[in-house]
mmCIF file of the N, C-alpha and C atoms, coordinates in Angstrom:
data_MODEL
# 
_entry.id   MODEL 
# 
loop_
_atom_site.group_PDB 
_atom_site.id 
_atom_site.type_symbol 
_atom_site.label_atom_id 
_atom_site.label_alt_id 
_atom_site.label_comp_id 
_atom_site.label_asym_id 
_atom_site.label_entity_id 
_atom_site.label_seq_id 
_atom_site.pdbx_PDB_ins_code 
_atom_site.Cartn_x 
_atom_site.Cartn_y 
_atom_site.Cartn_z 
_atom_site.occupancy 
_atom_site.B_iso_or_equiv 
_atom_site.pdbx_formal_charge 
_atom_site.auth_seq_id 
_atom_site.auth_comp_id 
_atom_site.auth_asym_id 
_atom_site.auth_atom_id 
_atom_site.pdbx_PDB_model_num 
ATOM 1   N N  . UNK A 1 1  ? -8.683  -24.691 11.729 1.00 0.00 ? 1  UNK A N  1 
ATOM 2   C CA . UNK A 1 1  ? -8.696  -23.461 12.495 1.00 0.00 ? 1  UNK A CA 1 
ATOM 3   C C  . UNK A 1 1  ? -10.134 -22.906 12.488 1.00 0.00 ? 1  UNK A C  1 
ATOM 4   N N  . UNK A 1 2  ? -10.865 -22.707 13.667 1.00 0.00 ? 2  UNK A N  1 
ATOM 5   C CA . UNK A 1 2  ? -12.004 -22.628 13.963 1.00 0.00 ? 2  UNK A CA 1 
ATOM 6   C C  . UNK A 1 2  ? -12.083 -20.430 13.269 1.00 0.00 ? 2  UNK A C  1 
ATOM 7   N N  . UNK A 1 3  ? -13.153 -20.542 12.613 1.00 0.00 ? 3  UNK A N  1 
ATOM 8   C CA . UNK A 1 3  ? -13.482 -19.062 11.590 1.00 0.00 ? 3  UNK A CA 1 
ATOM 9   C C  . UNK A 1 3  ? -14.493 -18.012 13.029 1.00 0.00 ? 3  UNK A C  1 
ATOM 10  N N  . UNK A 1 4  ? -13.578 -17.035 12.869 1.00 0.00 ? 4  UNK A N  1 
ATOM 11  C CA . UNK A 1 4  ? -14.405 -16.244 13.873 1.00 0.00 ? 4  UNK A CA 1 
ATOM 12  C C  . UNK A 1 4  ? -15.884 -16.029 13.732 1.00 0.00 ? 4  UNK A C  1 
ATOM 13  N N  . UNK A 1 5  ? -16.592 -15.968 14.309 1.00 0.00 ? 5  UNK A N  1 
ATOM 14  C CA . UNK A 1 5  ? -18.307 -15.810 13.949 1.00 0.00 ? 5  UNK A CA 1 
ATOM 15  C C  . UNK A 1 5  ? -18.517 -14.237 15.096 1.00 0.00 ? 5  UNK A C  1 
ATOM 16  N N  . UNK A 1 6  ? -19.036 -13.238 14.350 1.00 0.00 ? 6  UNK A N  1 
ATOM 17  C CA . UNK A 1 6  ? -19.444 -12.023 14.904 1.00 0.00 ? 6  UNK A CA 1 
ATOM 18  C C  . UNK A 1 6  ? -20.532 -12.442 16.010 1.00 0.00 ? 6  UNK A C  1 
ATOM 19  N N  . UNK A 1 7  ? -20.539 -11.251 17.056 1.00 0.00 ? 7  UNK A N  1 
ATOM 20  C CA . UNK A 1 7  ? -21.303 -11.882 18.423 1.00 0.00 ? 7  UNK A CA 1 
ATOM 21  C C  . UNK A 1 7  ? -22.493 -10.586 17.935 1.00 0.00 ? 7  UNK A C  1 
ATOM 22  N N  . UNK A 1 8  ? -23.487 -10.998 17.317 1.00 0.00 ? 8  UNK A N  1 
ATOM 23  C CA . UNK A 1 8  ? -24.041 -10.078 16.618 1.00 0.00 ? 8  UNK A CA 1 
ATOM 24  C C  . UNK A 1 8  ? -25.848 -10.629 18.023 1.00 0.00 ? 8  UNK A C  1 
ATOM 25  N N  . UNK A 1 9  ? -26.447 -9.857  17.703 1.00 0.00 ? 9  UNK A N  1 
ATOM 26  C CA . UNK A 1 9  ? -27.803 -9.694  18.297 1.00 0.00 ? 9  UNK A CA 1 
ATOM 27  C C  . UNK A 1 9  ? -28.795 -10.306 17.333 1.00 0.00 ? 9  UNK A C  1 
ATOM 28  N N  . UNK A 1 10 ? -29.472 -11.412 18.249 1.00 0.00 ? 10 UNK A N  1 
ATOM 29  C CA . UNK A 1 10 ? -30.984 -12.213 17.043 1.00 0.00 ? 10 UNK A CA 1 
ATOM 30  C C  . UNK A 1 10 ? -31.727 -11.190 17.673 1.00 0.00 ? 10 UNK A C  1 
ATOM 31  N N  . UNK A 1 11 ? -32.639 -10.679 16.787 1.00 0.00 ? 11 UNK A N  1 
ATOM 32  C CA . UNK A 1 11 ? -33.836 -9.932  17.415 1.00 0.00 ? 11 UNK A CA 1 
ATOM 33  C C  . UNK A 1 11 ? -35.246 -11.091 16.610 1.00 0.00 ? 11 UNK A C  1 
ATOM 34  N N  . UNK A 1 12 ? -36.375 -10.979 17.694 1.00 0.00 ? 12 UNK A N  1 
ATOM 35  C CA . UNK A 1 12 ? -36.112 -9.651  18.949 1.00 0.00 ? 12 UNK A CA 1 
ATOM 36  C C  . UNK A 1 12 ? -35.822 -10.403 20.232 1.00 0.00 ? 12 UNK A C  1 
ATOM 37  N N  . UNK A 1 13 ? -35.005 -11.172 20.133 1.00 0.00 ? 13 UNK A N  1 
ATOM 38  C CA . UNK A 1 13 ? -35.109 -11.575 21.671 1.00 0.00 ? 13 UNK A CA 1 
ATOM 39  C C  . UNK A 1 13 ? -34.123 -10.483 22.251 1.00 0.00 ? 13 UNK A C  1 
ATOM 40  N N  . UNK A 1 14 ? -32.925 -10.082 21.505 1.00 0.00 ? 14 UNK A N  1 
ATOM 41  C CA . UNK A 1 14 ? -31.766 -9.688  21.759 1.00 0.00 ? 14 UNK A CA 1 
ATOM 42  C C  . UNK A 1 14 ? -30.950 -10.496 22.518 1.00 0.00 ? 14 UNK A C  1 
ATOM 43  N N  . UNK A 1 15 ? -30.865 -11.152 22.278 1.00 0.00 ? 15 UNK A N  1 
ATOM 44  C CA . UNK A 1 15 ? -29.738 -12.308 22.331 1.00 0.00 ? 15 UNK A CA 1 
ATOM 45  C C  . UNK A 1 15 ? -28.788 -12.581 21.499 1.00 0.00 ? 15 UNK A C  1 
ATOM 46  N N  . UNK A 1 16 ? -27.441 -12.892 22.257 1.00 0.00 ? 16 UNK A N  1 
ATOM 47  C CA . UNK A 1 16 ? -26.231 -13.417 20.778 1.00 0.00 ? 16 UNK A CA 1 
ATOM 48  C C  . UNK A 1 16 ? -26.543 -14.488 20.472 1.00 0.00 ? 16 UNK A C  1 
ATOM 49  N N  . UNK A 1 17 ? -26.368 -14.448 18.874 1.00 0.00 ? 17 UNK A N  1 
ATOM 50  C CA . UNK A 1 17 ? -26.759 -15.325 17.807 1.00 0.00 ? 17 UNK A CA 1 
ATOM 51  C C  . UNK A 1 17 ? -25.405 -16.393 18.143 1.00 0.00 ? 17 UNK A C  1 
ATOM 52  N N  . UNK A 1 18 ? -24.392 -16.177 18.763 1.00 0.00 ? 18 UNK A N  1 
ATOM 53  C CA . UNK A 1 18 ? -23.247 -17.203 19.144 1.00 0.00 ? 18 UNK A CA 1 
ATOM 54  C C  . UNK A 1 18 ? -23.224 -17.559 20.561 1.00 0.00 ? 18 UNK A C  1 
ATOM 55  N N  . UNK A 1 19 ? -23.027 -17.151 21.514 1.00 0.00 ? 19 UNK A N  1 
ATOM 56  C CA . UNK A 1 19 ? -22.947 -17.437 22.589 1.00 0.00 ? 19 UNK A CA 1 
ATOM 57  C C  . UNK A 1 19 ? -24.568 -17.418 23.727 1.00 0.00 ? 19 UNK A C  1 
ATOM 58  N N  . UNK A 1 20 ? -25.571 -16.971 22.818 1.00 0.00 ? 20 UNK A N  1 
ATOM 59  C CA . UNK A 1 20 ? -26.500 -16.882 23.487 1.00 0.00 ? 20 UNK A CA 1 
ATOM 60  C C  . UNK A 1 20 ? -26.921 -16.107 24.565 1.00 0.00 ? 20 UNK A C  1 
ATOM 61  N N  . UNK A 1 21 ? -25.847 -15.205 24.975 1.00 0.00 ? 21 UNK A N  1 
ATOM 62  C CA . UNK A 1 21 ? -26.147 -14.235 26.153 1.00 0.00 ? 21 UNK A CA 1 
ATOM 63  C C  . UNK A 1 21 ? -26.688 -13.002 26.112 1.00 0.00 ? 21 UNK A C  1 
ATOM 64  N N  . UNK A 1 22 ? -27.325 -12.109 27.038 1.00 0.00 ? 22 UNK A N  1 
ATOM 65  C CA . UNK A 1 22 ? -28.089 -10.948 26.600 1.00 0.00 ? 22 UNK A CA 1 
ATOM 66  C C  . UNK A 1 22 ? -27.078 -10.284 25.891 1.00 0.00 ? 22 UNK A C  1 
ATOM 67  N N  . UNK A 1 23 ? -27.740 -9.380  24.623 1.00 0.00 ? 23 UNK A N  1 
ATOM 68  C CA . UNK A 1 23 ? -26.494 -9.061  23.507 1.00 0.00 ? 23 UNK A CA 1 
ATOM 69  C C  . UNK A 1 23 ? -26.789 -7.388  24.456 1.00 0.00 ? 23 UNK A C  1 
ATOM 70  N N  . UNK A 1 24 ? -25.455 -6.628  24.351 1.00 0.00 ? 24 UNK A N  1 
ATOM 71  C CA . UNK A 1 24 ? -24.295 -7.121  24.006 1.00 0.00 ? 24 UNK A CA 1 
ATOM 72  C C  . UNK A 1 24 ? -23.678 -7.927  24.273 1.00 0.00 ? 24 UNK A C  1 
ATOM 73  N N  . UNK A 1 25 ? -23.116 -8.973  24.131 1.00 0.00 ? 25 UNK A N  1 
ATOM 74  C CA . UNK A 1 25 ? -22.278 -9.667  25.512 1.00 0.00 ? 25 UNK A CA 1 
ATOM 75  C C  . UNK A 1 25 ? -20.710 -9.626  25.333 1.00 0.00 ? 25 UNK A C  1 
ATOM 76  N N  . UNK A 1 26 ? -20.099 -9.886  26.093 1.00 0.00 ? 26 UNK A N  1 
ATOM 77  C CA . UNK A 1 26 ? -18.259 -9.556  26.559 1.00 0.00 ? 26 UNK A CA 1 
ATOM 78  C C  . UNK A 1 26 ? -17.576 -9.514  25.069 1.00 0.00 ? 26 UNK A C  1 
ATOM 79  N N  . UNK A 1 27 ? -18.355 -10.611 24.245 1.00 0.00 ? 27 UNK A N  1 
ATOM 80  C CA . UNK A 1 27 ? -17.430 -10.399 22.911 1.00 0.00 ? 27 UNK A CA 1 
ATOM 81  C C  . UNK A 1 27 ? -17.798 -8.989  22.182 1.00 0.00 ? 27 UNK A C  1 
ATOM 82  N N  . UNK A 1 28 ? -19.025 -8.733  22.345 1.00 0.00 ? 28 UNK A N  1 
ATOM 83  C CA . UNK A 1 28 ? -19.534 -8.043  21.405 1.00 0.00 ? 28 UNK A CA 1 
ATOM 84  C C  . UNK A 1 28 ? -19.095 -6.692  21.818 1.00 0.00 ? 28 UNK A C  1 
ATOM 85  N N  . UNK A 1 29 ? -19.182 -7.029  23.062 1.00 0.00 ? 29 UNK A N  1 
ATOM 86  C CA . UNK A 1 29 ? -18.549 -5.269  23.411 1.00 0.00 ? 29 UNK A CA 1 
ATOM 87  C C  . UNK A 1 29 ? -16.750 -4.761  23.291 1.00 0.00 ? 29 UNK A C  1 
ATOM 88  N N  . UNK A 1 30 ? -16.337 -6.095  23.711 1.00 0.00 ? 30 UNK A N  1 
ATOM 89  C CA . UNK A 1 30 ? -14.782 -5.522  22.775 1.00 0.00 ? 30 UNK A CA 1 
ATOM 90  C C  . UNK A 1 30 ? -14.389 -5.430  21.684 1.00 0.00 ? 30 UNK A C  1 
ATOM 91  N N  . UNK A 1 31 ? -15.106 -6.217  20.492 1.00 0.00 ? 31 UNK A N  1 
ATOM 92  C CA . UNK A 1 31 ? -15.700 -5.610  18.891 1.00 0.00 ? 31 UNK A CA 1 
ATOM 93  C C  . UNK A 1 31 ? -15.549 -4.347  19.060 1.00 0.00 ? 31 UNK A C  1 
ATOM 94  N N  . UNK A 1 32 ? -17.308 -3.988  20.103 1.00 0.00 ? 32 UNK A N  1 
ATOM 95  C CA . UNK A 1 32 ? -17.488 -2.217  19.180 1.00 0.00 ? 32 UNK A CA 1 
ATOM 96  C C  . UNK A 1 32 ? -16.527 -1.801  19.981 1.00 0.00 ? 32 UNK A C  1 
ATOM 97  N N  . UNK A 1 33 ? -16.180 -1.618  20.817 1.00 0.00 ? 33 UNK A N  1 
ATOM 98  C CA . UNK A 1 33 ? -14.794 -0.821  22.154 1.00 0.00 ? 33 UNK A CA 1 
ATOM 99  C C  . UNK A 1 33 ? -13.853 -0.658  20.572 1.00 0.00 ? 33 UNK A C  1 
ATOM 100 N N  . UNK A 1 34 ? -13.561 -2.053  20.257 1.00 0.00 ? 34 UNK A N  1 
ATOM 101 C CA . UNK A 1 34 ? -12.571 -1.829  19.212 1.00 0.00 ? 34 UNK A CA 1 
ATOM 102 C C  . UNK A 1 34 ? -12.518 -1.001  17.828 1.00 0.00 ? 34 UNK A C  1 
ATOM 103 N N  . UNK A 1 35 ? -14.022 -1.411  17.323 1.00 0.00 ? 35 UNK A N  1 
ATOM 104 C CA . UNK A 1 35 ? -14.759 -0.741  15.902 1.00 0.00 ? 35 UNK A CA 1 
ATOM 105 C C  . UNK A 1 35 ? -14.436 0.927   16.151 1.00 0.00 ? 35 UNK A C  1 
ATOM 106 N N  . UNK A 1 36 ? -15.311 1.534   17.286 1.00 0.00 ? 36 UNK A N  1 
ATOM 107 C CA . UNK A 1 36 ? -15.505 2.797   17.731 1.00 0.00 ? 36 UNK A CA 1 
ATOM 108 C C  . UNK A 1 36 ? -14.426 3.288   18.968 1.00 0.00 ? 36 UNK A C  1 
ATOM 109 N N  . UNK A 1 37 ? -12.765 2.609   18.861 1.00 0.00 ? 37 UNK A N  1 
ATOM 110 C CA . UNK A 1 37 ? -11.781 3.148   19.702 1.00 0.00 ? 37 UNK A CA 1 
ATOM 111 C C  . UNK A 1 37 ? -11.358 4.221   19.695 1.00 0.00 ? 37 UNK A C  1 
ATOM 112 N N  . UNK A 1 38 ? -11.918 5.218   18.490 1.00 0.00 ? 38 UNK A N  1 
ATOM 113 C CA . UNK A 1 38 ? -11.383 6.267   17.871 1.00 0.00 ? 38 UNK A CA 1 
ATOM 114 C C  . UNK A 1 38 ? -12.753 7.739   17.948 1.00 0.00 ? 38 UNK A C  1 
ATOM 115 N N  . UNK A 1 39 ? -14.071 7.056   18.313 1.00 0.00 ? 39 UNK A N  1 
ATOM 116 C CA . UNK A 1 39 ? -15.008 7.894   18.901 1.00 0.00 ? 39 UNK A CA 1 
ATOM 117 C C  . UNK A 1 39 ? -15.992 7.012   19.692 1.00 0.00 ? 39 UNK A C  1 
ATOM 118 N N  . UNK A 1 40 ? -15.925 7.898   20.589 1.00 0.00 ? 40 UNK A N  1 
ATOM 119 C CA . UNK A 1 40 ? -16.689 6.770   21.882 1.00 0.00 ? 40 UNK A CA 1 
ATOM 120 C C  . UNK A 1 40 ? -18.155 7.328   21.583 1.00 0.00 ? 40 UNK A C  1 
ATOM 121 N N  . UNK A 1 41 ? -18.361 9.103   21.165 1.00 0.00 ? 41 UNK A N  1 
ATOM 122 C CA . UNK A 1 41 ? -19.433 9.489   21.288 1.00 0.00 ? 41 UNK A CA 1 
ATOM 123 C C  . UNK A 1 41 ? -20.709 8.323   20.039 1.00 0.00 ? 41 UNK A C  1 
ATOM 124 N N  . UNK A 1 42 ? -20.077 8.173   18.949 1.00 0.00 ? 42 UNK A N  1 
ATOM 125 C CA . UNK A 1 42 ? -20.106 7.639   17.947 1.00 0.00 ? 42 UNK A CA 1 
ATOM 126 C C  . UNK A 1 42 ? -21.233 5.931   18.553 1.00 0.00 ? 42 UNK A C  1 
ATOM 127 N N  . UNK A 1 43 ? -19.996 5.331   18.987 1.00 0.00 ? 43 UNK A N  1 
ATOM 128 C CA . UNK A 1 43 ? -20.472 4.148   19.217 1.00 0.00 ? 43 UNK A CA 1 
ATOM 129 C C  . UNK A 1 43 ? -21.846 4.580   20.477 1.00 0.00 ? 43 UNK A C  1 
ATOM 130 N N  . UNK A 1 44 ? -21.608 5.735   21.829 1.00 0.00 ? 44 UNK A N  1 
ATOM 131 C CA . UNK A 1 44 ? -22.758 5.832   22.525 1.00 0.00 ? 44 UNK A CA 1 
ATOM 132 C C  . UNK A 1 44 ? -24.169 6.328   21.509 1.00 0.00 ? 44 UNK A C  1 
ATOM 133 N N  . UNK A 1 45 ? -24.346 6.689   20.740 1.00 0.00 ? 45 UNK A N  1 
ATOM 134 C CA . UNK A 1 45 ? -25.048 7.031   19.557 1.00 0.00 ? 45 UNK A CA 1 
ATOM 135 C C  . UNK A 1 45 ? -25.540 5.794   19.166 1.00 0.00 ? 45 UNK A C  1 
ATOM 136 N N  . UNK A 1 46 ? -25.235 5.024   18.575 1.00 0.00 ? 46 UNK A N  1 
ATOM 137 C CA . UNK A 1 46 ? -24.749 3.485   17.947 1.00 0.00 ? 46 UNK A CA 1 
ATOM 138 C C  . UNK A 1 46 ? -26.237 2.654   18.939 1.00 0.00 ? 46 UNK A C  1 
ATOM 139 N N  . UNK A 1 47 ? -25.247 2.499   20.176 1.00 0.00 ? 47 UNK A N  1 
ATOM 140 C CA . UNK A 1 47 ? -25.929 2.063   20.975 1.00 0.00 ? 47 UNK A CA 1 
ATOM 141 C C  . UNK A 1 47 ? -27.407 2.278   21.728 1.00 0.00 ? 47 UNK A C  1 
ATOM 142 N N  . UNK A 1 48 ? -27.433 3.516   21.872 1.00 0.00 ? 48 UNK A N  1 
ATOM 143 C CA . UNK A 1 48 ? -28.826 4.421   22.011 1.00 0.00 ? 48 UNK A CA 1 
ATOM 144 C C  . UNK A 1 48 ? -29.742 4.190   21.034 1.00 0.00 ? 48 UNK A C  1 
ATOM 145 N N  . UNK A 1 49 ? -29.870 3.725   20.175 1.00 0.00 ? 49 UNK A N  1 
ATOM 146 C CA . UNK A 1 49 ? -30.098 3.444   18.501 1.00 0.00 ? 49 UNK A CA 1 
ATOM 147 C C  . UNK A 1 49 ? -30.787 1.868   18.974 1.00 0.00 ? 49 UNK A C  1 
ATOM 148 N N  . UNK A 1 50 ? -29.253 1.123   18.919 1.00 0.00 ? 50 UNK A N  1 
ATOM 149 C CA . UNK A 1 50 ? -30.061 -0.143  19.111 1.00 0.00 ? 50 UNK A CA 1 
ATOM 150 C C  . UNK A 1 50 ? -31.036 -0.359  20.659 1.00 0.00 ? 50 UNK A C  1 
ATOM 151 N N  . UNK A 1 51 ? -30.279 0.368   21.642 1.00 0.00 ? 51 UNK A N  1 
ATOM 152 C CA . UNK A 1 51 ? -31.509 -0.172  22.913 1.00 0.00 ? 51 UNK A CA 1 
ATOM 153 C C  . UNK A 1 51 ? -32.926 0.315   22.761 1.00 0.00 ? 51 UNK A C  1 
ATOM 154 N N  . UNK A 1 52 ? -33.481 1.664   21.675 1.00 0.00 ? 52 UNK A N  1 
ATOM 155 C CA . UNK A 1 52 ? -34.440 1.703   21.376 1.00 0.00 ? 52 UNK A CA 1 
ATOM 156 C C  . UNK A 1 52 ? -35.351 1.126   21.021 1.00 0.00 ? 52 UNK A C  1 
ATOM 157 N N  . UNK A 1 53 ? -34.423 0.063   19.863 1.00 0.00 ? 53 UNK A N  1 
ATOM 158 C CA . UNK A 1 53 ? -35.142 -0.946  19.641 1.00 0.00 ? 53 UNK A CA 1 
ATOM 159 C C  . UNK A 1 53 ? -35.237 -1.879  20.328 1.00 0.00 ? 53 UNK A C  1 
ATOM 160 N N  . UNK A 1 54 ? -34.634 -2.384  21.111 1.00 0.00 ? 54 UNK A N  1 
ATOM 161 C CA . UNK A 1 54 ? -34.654 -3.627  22.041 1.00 0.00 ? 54 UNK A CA 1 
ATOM 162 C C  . UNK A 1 54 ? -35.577 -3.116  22.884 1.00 0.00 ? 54 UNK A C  1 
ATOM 163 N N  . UNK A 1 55 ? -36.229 -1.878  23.713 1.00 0.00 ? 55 UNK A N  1 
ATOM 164 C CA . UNK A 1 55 ? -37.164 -1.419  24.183 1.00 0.00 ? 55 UNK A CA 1 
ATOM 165 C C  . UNK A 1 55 ? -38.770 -1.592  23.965 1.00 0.00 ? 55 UNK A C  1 
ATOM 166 N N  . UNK A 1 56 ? -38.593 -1.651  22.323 1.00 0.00 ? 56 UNK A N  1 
ATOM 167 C CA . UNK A 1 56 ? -39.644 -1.796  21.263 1.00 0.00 ? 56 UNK A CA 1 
ATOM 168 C C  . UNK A 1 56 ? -40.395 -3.383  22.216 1.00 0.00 ? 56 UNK A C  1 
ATOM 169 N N  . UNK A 1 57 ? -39.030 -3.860  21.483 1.00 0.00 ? 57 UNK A N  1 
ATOM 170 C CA . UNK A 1 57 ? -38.673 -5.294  21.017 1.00 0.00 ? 57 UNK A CA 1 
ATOM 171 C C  . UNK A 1 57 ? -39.186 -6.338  22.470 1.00 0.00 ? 57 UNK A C  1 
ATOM 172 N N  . UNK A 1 58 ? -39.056 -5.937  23.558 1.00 0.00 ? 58 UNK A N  1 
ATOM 173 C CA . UNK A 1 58 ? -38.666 -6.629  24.839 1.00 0.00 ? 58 UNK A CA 1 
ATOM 174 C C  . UNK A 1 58 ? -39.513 -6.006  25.660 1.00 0.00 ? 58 UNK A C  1 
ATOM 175 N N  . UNK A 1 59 ? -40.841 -5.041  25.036 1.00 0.00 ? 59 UNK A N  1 
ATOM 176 C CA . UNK A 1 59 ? -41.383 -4.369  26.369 1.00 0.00 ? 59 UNK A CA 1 
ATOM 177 C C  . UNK A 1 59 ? -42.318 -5.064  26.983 1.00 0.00 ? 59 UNK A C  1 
ATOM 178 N N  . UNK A 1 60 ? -42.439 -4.655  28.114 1.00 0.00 ? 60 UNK A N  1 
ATOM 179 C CA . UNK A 1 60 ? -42.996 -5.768  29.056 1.00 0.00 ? 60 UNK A CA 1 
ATOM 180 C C  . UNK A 1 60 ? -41.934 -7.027  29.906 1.00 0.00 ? 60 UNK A C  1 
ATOM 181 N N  . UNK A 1 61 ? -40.807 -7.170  29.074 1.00 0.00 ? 61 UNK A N  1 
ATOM 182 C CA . UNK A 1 61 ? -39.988 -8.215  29.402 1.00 0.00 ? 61 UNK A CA 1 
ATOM 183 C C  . UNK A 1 61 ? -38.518 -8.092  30.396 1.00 0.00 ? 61 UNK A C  1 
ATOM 184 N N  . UNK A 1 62 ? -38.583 -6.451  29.793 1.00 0.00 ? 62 UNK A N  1 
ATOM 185 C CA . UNK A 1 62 ? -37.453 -6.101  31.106 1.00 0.00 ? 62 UNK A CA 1 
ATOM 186 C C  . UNK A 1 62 ? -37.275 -4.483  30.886 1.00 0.00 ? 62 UNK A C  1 
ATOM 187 N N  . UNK A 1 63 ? -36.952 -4.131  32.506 1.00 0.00 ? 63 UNK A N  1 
ATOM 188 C CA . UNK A 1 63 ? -37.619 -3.034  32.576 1.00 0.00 ? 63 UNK A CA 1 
ATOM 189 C C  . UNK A 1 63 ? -36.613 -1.956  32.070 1.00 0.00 ? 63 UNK A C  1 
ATOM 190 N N  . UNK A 1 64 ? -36.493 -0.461  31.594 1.00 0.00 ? 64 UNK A N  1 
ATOM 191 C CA . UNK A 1 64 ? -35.796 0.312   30.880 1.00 0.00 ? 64 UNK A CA 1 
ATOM 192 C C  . UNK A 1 64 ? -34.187 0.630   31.390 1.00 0.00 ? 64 UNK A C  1 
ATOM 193 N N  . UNK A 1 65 ? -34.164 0.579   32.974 1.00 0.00 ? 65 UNK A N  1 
ATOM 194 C CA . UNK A 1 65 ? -33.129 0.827   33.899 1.00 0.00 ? 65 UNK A CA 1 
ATOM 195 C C  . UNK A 1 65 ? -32.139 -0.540  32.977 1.00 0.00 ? 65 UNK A C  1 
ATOM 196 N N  . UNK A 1 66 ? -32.507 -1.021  33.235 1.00 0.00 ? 66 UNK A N  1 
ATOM 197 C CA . UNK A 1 66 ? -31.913 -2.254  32.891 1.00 0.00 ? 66 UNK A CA 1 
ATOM 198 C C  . UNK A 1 66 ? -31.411 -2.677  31.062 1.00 0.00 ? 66 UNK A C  1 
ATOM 199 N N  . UNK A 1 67 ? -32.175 -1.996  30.598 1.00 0.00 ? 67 UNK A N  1 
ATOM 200 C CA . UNK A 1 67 ? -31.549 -1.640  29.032 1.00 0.00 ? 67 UNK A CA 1 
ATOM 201 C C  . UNK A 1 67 ? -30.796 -0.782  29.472 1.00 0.00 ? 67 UNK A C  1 
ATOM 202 N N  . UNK A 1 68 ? -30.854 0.361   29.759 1.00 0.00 ? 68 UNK A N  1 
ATOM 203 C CA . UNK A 1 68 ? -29.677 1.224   29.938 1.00 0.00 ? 68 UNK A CA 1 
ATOM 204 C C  . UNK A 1 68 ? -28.231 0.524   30.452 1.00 0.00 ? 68 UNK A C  1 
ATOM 205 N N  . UNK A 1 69 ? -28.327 0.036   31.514 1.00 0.00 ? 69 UNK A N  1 
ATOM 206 C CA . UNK A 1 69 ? -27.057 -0.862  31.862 1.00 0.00 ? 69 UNK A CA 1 
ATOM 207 C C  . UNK A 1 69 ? -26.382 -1.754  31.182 1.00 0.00 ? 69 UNK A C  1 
ATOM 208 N N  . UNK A 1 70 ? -27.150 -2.477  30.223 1.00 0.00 ? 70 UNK A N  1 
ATOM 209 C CA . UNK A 1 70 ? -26.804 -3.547  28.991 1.00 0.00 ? 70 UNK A CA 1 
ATOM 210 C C  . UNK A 1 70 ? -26.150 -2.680  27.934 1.00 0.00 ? 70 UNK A C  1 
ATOM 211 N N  . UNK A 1 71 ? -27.168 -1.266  27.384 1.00 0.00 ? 71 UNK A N  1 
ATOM 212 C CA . UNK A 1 71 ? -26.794 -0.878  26.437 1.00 0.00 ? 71 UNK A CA 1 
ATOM 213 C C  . UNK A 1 71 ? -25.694 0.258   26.203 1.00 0.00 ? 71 UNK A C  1 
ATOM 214 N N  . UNK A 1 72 ? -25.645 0.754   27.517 1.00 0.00 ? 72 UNK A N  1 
ATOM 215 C CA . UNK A 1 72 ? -24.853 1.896   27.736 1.00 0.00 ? 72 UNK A CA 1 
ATOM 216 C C  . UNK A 1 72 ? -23.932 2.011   28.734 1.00 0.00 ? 72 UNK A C  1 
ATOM 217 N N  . UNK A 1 73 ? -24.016 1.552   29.669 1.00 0.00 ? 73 UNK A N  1 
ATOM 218 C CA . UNK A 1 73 ? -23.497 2.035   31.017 1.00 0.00 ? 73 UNK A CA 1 
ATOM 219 C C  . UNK A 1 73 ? -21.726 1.727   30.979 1.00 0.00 ? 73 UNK A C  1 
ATOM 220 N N  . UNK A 1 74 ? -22.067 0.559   30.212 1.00 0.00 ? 74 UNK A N  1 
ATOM 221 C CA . UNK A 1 74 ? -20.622 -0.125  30.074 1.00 0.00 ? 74 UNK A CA 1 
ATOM 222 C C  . UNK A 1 74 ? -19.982 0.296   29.502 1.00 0.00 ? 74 UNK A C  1 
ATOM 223 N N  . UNK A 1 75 ? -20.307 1.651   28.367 1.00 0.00 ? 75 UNK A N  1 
ATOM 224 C CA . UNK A 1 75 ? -19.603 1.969   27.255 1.00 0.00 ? 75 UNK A CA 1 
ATOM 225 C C  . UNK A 1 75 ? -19.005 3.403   27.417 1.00 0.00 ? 75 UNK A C  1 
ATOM 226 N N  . UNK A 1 76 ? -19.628 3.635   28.689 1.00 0.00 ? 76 UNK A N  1 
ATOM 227 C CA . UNK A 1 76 ? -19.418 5.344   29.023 1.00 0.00 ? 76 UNK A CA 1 
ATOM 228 C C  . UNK A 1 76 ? -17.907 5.166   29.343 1.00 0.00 ? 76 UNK A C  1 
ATOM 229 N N  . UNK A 1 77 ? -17.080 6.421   29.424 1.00 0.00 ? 77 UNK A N  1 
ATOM 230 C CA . UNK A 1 77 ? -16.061 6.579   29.422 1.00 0.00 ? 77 UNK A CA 1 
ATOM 231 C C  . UNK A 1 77 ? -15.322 6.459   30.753 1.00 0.00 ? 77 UNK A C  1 
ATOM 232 N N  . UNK A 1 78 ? -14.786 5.905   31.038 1.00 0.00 ? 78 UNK A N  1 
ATOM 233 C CA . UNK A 1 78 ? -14.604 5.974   32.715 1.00 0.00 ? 78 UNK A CA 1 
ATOM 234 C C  . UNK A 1 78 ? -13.481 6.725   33.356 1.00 0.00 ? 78 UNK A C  1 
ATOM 235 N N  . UNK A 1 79 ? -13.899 7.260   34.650 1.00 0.00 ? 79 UNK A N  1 
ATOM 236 C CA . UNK A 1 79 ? -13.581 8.699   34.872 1.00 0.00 ? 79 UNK A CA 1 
ATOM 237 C C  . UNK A 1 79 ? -11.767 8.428   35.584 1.00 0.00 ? 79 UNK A C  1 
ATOM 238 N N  . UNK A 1 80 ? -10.725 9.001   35.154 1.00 0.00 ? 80 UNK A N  1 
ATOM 239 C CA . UNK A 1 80 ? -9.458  8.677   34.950 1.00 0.00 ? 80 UNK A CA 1 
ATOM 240 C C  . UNK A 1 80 ? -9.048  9.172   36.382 1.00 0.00 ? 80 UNK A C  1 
ATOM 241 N N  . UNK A 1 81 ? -9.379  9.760   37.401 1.00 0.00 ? 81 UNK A N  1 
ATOM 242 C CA . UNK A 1 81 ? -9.327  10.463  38.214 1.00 0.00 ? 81 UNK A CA 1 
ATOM 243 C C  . UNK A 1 81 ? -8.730  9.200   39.676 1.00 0.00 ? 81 UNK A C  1 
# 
């Protein structure tokens, strides 16, 4: 039985250390969805945190709009309406 491996971020590329895709990627974000199901503000905090650093980490390499969408956009709450 194959052992789960966390879809965690190599820095600094920011890339998953498992699947290789820009981190967060699909696994990683239903982790924290799951970790932080109980405060969203929490995990947007979380996240703001790490795209700072990936900002650091990646500047020159891709532009800020675009961290925002990786790091946040996906995590905002979506409007029930």
């Amino acid at each position: 039985m194959p052992r789960y491996r966390p879809h965690v971020a190599a820095r600094p590329s920011w890339r998953c250390r498992v699947c290789g895709a820009a981190w967060p990627c699909s696994p990683a974000r239903l982790a924290l969805l799951g970790e932080y199901r109980e405060n969203r503000t929490a995990l947007l905090i979380y996240l703001a945190t790490l795209m700072h650093e990936a900002a650091i980490d990646l500047t020159g390499q891709c532009p800020p709009e675009r961290l925002t969408d990786r790091f946040l956009t996906w995590a905002r709450v979506r409007d029930q309406s």
